[in-house]
C-alpha positions as CSV (number, residue, x, y, z in Angstrom):
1,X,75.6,125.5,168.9
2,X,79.1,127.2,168.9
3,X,80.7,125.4,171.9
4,X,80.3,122.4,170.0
5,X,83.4,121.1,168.1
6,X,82.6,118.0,165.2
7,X,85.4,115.2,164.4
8,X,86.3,112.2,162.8
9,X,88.8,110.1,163.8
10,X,89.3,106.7,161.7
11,X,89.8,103.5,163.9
12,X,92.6,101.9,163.2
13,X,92.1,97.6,164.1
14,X,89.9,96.2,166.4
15,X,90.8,97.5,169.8
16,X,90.2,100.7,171.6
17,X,93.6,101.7,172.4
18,X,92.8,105.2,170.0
19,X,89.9,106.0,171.8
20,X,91.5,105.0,175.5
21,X,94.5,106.9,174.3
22,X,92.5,110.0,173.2
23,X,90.9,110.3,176.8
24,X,93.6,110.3,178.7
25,X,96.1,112.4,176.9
26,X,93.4,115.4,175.9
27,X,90.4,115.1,178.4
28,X,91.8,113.3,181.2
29,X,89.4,114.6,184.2
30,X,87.0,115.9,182.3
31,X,83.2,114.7,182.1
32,X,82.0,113.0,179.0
33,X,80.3,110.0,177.8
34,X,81.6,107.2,175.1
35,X,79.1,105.8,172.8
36,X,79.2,102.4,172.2
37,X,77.0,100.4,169.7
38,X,76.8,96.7,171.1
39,X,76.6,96.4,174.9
40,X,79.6,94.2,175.8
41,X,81.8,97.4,173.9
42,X,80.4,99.1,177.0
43,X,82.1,96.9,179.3
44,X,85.2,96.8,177.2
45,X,85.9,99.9,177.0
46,X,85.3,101.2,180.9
47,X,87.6,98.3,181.6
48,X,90.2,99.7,179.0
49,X,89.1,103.4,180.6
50,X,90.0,102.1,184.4
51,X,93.2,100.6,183.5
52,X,94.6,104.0,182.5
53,X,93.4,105.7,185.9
54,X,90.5,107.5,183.9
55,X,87.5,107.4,186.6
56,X,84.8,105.5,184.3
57,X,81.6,103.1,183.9
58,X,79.6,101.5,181.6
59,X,75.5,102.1,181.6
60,X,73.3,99.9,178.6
61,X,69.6,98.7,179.3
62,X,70.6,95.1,180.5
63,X,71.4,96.7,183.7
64,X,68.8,96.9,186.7
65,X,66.7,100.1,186.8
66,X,68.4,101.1,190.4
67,X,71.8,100.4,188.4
68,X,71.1,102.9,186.2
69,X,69.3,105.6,188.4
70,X,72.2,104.7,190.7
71,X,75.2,105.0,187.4
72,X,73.3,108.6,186.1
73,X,73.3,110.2,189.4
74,X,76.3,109.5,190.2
75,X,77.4,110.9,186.8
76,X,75.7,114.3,187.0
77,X,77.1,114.5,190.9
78,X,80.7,114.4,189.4
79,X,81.7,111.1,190.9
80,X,82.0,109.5,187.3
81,X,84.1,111.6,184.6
82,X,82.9,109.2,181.8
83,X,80.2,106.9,181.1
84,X,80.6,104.3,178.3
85,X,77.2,103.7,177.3
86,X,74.7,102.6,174.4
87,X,71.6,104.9,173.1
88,X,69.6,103.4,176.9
89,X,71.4,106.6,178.4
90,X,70.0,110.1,177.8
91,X,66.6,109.9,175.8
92,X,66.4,106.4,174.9
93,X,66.5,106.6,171.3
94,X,67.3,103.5,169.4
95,X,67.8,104.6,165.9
96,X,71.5,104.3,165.3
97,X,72.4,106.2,162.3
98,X,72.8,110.1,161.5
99,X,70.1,111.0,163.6
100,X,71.1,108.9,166.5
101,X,74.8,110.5,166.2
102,X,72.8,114.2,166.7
103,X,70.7,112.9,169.9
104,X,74.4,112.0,171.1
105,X,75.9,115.6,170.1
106,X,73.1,117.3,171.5
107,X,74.0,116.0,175.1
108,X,77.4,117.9,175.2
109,X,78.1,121.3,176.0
110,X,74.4,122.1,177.3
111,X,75.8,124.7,179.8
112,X,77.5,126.4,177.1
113,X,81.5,124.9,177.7
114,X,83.1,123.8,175.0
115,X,82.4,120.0,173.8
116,X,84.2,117.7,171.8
117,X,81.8,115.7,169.3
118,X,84.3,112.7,168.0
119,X,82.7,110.0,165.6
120,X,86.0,107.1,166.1
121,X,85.0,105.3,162.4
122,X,86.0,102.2,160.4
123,X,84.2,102.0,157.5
124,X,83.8,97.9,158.2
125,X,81.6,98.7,161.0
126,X,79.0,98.7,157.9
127,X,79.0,95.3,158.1
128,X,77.5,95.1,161.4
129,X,74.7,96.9,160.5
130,X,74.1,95.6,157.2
131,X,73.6,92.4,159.0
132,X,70.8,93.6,161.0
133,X,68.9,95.0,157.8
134,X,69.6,91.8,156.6
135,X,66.6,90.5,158.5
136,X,64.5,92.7,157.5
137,X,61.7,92.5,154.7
138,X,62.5,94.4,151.6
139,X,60.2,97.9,151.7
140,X,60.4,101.1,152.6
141,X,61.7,101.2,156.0
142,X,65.0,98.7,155.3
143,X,65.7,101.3,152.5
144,X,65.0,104.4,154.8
145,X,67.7,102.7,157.2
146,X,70.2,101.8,154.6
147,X,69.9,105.4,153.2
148,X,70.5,106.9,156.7
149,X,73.2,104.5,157.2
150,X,75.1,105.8,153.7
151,X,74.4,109.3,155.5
152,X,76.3,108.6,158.3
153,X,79.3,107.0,156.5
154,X,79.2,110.2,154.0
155,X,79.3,112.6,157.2
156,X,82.5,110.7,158.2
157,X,83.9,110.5,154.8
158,X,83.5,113.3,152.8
159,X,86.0,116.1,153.8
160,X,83.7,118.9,154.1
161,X,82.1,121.1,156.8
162,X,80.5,118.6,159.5
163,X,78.2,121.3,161.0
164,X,76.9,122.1,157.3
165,X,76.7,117.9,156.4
166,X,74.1,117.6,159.4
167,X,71.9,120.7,158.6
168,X,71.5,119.8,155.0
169,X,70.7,116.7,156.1
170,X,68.2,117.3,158.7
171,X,66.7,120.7,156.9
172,X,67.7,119.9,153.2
173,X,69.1,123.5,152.8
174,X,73.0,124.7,152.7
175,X,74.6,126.9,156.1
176,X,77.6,128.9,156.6
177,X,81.0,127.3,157.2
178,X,81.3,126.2,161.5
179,X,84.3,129.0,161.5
180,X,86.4,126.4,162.5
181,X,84.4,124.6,164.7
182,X,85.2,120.8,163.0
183,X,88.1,119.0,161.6
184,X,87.5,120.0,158.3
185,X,87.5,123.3,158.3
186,X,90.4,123.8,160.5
187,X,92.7,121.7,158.9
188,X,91.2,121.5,155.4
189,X,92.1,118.7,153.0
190,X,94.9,118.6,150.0
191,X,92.9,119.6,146.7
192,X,91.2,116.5,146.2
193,X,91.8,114.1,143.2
194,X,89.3,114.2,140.3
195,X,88.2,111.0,141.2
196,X,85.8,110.7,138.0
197,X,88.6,108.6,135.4
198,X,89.3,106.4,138.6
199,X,85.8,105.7,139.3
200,X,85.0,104.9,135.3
201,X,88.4,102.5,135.5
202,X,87.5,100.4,139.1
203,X,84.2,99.7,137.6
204,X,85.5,98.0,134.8
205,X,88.5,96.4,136.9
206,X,85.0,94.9,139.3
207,X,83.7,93.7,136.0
208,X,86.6,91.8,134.8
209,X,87.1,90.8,138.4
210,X,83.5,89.1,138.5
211,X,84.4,87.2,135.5
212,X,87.1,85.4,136.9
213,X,86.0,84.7,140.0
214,X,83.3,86.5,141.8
215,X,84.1,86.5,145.2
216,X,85.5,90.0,145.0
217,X,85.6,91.9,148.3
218,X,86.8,95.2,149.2
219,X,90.2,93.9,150.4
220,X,90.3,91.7,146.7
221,X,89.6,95.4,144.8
222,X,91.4,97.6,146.7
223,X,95.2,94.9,146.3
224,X,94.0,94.3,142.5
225,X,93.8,98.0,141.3
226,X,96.9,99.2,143.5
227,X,98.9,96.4,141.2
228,X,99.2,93.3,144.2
229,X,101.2,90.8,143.2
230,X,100.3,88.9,146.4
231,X,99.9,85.1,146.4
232,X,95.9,85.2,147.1
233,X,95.8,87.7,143.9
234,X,98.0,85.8,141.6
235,X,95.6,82.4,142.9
236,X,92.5,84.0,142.0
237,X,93.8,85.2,138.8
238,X,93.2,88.9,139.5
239,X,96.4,89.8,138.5
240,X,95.0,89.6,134.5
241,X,91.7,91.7,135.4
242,X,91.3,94.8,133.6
243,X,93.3,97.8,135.0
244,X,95.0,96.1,137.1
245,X,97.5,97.9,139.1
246,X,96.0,101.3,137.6
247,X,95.5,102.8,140.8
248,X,98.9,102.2,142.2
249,X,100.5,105.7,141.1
250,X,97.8,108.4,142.8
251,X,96.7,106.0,145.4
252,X,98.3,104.6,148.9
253,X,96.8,101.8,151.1
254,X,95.2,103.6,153.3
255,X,93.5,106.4,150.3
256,X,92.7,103.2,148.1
257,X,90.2,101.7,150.6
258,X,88.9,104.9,151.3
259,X,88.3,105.7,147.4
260,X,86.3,102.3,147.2
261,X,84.3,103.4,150.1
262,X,83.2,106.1,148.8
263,X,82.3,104.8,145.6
264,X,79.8,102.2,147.6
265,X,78.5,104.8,149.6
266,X,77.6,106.7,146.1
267,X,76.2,104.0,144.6
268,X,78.8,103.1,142.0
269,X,79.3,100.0,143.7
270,X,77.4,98.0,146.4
271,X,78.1,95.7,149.1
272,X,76.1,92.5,149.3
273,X,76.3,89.8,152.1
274,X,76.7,86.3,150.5
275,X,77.2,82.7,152.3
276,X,80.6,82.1,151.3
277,X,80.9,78.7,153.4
278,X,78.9,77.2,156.5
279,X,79.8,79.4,159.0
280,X,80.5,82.8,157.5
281,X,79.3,85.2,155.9
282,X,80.6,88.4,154.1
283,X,80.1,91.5,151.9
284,X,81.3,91.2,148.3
285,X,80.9,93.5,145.6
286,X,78.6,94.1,142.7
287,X,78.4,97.1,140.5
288,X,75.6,99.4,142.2
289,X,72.9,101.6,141.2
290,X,74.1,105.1,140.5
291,X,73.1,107.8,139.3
292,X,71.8,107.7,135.3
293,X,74.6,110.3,134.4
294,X,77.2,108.1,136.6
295,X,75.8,105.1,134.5
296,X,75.8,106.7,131.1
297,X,79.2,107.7,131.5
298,X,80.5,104.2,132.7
299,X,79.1,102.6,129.3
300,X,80.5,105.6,127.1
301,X,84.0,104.5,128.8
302,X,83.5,101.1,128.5
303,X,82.8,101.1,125.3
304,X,79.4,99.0,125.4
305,X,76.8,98.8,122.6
306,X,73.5,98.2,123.0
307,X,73.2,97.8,126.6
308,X,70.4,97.5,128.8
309,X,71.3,98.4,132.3
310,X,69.1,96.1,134.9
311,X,69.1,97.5,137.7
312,X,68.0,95.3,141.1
313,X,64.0,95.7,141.0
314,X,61.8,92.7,140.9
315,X,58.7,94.9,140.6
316,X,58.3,94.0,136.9
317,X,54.8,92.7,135.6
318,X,56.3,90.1,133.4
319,X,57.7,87.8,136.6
320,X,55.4,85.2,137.8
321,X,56.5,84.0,141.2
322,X,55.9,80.6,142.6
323,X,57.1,78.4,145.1
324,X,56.4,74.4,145.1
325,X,57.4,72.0,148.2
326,X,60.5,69.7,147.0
327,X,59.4,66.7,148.4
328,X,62.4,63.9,149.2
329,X,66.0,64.4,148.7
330,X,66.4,64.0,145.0
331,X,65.4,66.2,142.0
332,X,62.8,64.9,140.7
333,X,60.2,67.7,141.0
334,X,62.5,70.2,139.7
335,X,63.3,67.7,136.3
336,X,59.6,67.1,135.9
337,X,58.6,71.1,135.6
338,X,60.8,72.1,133.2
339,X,60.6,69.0,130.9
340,X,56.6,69.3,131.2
341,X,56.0,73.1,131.2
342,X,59.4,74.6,130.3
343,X,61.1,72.1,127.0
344,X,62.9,74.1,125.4
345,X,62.9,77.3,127.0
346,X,66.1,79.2,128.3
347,X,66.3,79.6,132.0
348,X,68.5,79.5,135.1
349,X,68.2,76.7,138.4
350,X,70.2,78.8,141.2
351,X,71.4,76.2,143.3
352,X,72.9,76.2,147.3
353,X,76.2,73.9,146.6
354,X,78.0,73.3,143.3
355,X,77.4,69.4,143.8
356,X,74.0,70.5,143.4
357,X,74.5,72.1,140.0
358,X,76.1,69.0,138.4
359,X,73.3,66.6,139.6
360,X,70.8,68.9,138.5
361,X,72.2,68.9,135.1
362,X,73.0,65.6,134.9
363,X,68.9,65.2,135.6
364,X,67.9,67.1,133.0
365,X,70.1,65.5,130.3
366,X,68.9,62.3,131.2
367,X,65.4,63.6,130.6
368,X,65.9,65.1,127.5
369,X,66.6,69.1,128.3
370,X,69.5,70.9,126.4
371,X,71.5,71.4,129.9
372,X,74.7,72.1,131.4
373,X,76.5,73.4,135.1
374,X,78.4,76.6,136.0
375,X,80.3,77.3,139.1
376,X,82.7,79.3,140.7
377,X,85.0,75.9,140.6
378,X,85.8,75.7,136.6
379,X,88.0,77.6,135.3
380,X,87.8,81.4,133.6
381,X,87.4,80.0,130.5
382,X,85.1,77.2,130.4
383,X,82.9,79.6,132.6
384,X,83.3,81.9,129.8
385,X,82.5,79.4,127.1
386,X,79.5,78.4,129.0
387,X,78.1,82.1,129.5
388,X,78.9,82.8,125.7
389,X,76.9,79.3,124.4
390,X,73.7,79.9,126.8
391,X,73.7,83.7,125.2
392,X,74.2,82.6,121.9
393,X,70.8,79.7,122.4
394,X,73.2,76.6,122.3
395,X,72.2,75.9,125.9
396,X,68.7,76.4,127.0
397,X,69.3,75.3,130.4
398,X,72.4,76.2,133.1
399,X,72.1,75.1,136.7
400,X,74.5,77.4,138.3
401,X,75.4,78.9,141.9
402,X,75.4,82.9,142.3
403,X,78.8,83.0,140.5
404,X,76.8,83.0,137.2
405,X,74.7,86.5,136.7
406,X,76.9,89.1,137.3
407,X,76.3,91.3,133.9
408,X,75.1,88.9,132.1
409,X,71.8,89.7,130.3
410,X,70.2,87.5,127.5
411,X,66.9,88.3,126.7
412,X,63.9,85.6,126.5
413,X,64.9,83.6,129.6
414,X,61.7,82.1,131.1
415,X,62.3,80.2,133.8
């Protein structure tokens, strides 16, 4: 519709104080509603709303059903200027992604008024929801949602027409510029980097990141390309990754973290949640699935014979998958397979802990089986003697935590 007006305004920490800020200084009296994701956000930012004078509420589905008869009708009468609420108010729809965000536009401007339709976004909100998919089996519908979810970060990231974003994603087919109806288009971006040499050299700086230590996160990549010389870089030894500090001349801080976003949301790189102690969890990076042209011209940079690109499918007919009940605390089981039905062939034991991988090779030596341990704890090099020998055949056997794998392919391995 023309009265509608499309934005994106990047959230800058973890408060609201942009949003609160926006209100009061640009629609301060005016009716409107603030959609939240979680329902204590709701709560939050009302409270944040009320401090500043701005006559609000907040409206999710773990109120009453008199509540929220009571909250709506009082909204529609003009008593409330702004509900803070989650998908429970309007049609109910609880899909939260691009076509969640068009329910939500569609509920401005009805009576033909102009209406402001302003996504506040911080790419780490991602995490959030990649949480949530988590938990869900592996199938279609995790990837529909993870594919809707990239939609909805691209819509707030790629500086191009909003309007035209949601109709080719909704009808598949190109439309007309919004005539200055979004962001974009009023105020359109510099002429935008070629982005394609950059792309080519952070997935070779993630590569030689991995090798040293794979605990590389967003934050890790975005210090290690601009050139960080930070103590936590210098530590992990990123600071002798490839390509270090190449980014540091045509990127800032702020244009840095979003090229890296953008390269996950294309599929150059990919976010994956891994245990990194007890109590927390959090996305690191692994080179992604793109395109086959995007992946053919990473290997012609790199420089790579021969390779085989593995992509993340298990749907091959050559696995056999099994799972056996450990019984008791020790090893034994394990040790027993692979000296009876696996001596002598070349496989991997993924353990939890790296106190694990040491007992577990210590096991199999004592029973025979050409074995060793790999962990994120030994240094670059002995890791990188260790990867070399089990490629080469001197090691059939490596008992290793996650930090062993990343592009590493050696064909014939069994178990």
């Amino acid at each position: 519709r023309p009265n509608l007006v499309f934005q994106v305004i990047d959230r800058q920490g973890s408060d609201h104080s942009s949003l609160v800020g926006l209100v009061k200084n640009e629609f301060d009296g005016s009716c409107g509603i603030v959609y939240c994701q979680q329902r204590k956000d709701t709560v939050e930012v009302a409270y944040q709303l009320q401090k500043y004078g701005i006559n609000a509420t907040y409206y999710h589905a773990g109120l009453d059903v008199y509540k929220r008869h009571q909250i709506a009708e009082n909204w529609k009468a003009g008593k409330i200027d702004v509900i803070c609420a989650t998908v429970a108010f309007g049609m109910g729809i609880d899909k939260k992604k691009s076509k969640n965000y068009v329910q939500e536009s569609g509920r401005a401007g009805r009576d033909g008024t102009e209406a402001h339709c302003i996504v506040f976004f911080k790419f780490e909100d991602m995490t959030i929801h990649l949480k949530n998919m988590s938990a869900l089996p592996d199938g279609g519908e995790k990837q529909q949602r993870l594919k809707s979810l990239n939609h909805m970060v691209d819509y707030c990231m790629i500086p191009s027409c909003r309007k035209s974003q949601l109709v080719r994603y909704f009808d598949g087919a190109s439309s007309s510029s919004c005539n200055e109806r979004c962001d974009v288009c009023k105020q359109p971006p510099n002429p935008p980097l070629n982005g394609t040499e950059h792309a080519k050299s952070v997935v070779a700086c993630v590569q030689s990141m991995i090798k040293i230590d794979s605990n590389v996160s967003v934050k890790y990549l975005a210090l290690t390309y601009g050139g960080s010389r930070s103590k936590e870089i210098v530590n992990k030894g990123y600071v002798n990754a490839q390509n270090h500090g190449s980014g540091s001349k045509d990127f800032n801080s702020k244009t840095m973290y979003k090229f890296i976003h953008l390269l996950i949301t294309g599929g150059i790189l990919q976010e994956k949640l891994r245990t990194v102690s007890d109590t927390k969890t959090t996305p690191l990076l692994v080179l992604g699935t793109a395109t086959q042209r995007t992946r053919d011209a990473i290997i012609n940079h790199l420089q790579l014979p021969d390779v085989n690109v593995l992509l993340q499918s298990s749907d091959r007919p050559n696995l056999v998958f099994e799972v056996i009940d450990r019984q008791g605390s020790d090893h034994s089981t394990l040790v027993g397979l692979v000296k009876n039905e696996f001596d002598g062939s070349c496989g991997i034991v993924y353990c939890q802990q790296r106190k694990d991988t040491v007992e577990v090779a210590y096991r199999l030596q004592r029973s025979g089986i050409n074995a060793t341990y790999y962990h994120a704890g030994l240094d670059v090099y002995k890791r990188h003697q260790i990867a070399e020998n089990w490629k080469a055949g001197k090691i059939d056997v490596i008992c290793a935590t996650v930090a062993f794998g990343m592009g590493i392919d050696k064909k014939k391995s069994s178990l």
